[in-house]
C-alpha positions in Angstrom: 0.0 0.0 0.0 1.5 3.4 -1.2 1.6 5.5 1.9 4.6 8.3 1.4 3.6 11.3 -0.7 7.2 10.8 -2.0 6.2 7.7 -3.7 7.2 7.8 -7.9 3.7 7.2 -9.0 2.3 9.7 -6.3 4.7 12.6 -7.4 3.6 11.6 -10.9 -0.2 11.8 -10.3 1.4 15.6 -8.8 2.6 16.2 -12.1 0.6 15.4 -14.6 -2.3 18.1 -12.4 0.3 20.4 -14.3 -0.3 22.0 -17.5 3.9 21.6 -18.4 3.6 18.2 -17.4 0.5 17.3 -18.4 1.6 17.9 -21.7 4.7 16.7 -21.7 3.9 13.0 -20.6 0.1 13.1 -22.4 -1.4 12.3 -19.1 -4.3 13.6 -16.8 -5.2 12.8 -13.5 -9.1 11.9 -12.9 -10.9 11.1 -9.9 -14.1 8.9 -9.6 -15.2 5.8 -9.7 -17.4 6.8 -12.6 -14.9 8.2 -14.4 -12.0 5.6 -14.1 -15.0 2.7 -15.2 -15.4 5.0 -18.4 -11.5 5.4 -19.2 -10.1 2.0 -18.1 -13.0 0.3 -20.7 -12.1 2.7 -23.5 -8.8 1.3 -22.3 -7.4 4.6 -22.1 -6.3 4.0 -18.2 -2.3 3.9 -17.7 -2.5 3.2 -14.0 -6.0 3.1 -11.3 -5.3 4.0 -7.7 -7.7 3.0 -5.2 -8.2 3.6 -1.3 -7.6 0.7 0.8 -11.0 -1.2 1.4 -12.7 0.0 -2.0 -10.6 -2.6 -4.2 -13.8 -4.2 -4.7 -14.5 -0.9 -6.9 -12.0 -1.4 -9.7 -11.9 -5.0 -9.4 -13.2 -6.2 -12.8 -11.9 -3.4 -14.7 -9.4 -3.8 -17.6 -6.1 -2.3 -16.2 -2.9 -4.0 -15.4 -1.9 -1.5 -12.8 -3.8 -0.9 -9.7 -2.3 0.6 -6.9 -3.9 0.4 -3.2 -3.2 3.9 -1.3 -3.7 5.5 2.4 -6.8 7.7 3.5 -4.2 10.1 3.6 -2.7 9.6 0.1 -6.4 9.6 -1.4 -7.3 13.1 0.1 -3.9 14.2 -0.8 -4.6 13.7 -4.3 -8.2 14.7 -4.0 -9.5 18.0 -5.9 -13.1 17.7 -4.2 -14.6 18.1 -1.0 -15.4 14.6 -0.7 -13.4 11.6 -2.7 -15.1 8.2 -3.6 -10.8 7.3 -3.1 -10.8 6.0 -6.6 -8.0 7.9 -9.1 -6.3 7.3 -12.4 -3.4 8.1 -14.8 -5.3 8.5 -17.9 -3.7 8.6 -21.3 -4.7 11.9 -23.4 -6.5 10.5 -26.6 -4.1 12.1 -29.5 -5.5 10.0 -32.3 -8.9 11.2 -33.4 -10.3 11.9 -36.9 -10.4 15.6 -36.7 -13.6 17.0 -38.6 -13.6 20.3 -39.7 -17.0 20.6 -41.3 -18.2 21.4 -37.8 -16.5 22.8 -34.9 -15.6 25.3 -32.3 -13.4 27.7 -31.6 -12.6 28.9 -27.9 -10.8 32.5 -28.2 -9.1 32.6 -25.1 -11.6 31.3 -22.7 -9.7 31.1 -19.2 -12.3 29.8 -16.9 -11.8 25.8 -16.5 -15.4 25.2 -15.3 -16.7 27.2 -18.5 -14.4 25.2 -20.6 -15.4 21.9 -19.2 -19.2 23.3 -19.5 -18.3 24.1 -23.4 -16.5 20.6 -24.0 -20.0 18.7 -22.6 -22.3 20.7 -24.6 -20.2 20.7 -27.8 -19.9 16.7 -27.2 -23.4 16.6 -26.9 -24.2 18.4 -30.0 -21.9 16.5 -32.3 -19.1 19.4 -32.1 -15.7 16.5 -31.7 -13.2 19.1 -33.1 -12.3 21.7 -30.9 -9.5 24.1 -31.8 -8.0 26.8 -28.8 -6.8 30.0 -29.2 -4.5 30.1 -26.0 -7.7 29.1 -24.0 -7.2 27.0 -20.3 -5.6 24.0 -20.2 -8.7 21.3 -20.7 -7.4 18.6 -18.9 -7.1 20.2 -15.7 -9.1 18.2 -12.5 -11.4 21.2 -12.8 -12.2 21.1 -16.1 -12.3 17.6 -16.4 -15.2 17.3 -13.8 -16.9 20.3 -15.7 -17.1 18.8 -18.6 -18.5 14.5 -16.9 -15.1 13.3 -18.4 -16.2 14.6 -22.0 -12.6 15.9 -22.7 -11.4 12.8 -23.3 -14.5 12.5 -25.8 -13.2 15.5 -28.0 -10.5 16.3 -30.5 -8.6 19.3 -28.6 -6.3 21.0 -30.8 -4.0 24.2 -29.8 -3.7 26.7 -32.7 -2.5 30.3 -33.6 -4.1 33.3 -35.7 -2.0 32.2 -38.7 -3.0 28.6 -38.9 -6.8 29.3 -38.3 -6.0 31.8 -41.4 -4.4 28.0 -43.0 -7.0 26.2 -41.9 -10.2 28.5 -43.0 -9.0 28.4 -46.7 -8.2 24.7 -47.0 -11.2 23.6 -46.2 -13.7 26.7 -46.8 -14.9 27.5 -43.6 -17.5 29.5 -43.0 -16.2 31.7 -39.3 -19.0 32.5 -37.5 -18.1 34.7 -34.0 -20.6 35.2 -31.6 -21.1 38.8 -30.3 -24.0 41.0 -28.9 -24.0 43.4 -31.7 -24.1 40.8 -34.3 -27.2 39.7 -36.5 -29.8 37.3 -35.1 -29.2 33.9 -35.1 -32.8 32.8 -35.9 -31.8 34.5 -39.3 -29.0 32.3 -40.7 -29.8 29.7 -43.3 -28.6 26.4 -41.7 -28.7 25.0 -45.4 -26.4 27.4 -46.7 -23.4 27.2 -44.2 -21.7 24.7 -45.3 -18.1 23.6 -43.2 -18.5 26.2 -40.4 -16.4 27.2 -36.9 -18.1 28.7 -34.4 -16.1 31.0 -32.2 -16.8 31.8 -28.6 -15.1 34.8 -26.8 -13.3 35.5 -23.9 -15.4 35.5 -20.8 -14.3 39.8 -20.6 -13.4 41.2 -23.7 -15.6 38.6 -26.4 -14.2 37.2 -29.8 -10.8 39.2 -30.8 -10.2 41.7 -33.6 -8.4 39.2 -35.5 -11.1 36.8 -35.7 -13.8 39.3 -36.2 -12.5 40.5 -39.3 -11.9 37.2 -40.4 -15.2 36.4 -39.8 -17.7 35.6 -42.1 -20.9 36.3 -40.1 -21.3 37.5 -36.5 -24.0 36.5 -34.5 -26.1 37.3 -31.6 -28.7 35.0 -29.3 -31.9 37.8 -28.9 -32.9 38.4 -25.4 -35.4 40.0 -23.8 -36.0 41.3 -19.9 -33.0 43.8 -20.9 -30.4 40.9 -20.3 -27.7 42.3 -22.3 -25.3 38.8 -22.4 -24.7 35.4 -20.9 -22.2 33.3 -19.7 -19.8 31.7 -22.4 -21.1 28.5 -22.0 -24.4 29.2 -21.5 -24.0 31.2 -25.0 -21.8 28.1 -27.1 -24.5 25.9 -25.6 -27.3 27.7 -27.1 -24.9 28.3 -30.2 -24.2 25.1 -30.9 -27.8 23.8 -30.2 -29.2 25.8 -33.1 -26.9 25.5 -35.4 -26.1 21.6 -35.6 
């Protein structure tokens, strides 16, 4: 039973809660029983972790490693009030088709629990290529409870001004930015868009000047009751929903 905090897989589990290191080994951390079931039968599960006395748990699941740790180790790792005691090194998925007849692009979203709130509505609406301009990490323990685990459901790609530029004349696609001062959404021709990206803006200062006059159509979700905007995610959701 792992006991010491200065155990290699526990200063790995550390780690990988890291953006740098995240990265650099292709590995998240993930807590719950739920979530570890998902991932170790996708087989996407490097290494489970489980409290002593809840091996029973993660018994029958398809992982070679499993590792029994203290009370103590398990709320050490813990990012939530309360831990079910079940964790796992989970590979990044790096492998998926990417489709860019539909997707999304986050322009510098920083909050991680509007970012995991994006991901699960964008999986649920059949958005699987997501493409970040210097948005938060996704695979943070934050995000990754925001979004149920649907991070690891998605096609998450980093990219710049210059290769959205690349990417929107190889393959034609229609930009549409989201904005308050933009037309109606009600009024766009679904029929007529053919390979589209819809951008969502910073949670401050909305879609940036580069993409807005790159930007093929700009968009707005009417209101009433003088509400003047909503939250990102609450906005992509929407978005997203009536555009599919």
């Amino acid at each position: 039973m792992i006991t010491s905090k200065s155990n290699e897989i526990i200063k790995t589990c550390l780690n990988i809660k890291s953006k740098k290191y995240s990265r650099q080994l292709g590995q998240a951390l993930v807590e719950s029983i739920k979530l570890v079931r998902e991932l170790a039968n996708r087989n996407m599960v490097d290494t489970i972790l489980v409290v002593e006395g809840k091996e029973d748990l993660v018994k029958n699941l398809p992982c070679d490693k499993v590792m029994i740790i203290s009370s103590a180790i398990a709320e050490y790792l813990s990012e939530t009030i309360t831990t079910d005691g079940v964790f796992a090194i989970a590979n990044i998925p790096h492998d998926g088709k990417v489709d860019y007849s539909k997707c999304l692009i986050l322009d510098h979203i920083q909050d991680p629990s509007n970012m995991g709130a994006i991901i699960r509505s964008a999986c649920a609406f059949g958005y699987n290529t997501i493409l970040s301009l210097e948005s938060v990490y996704p695979y943070t323990a934050k995000c990754i409870r925001s979004s149920m685990g649907q991070v690891f459901n998605v096609n998450f790609l980093d990219i710049s001004i210059d290769e959205l530029i690349k990417l929107k004349d190889a393959y034609n696609l229609n930009i549409i930015a989201a904005d308050m001062d933009g037309v109606s959404i009600d009024k766009i021709d679904k029929e007529k868009l053919g390979a589209y990206a819809i951008v969502i803006g910073n949670e401050g200062n909305g879609v940036c000047e580069e993409i807005e006059n790159m930007a093929d159509t700009i968009i707005s979700i009417p209101m009433e009751n003088s509400v003047e905007s909503l939250n990102a995610s609450v906005s992509a959701g929407i978005i997203m929903y009536l555009l599919r």
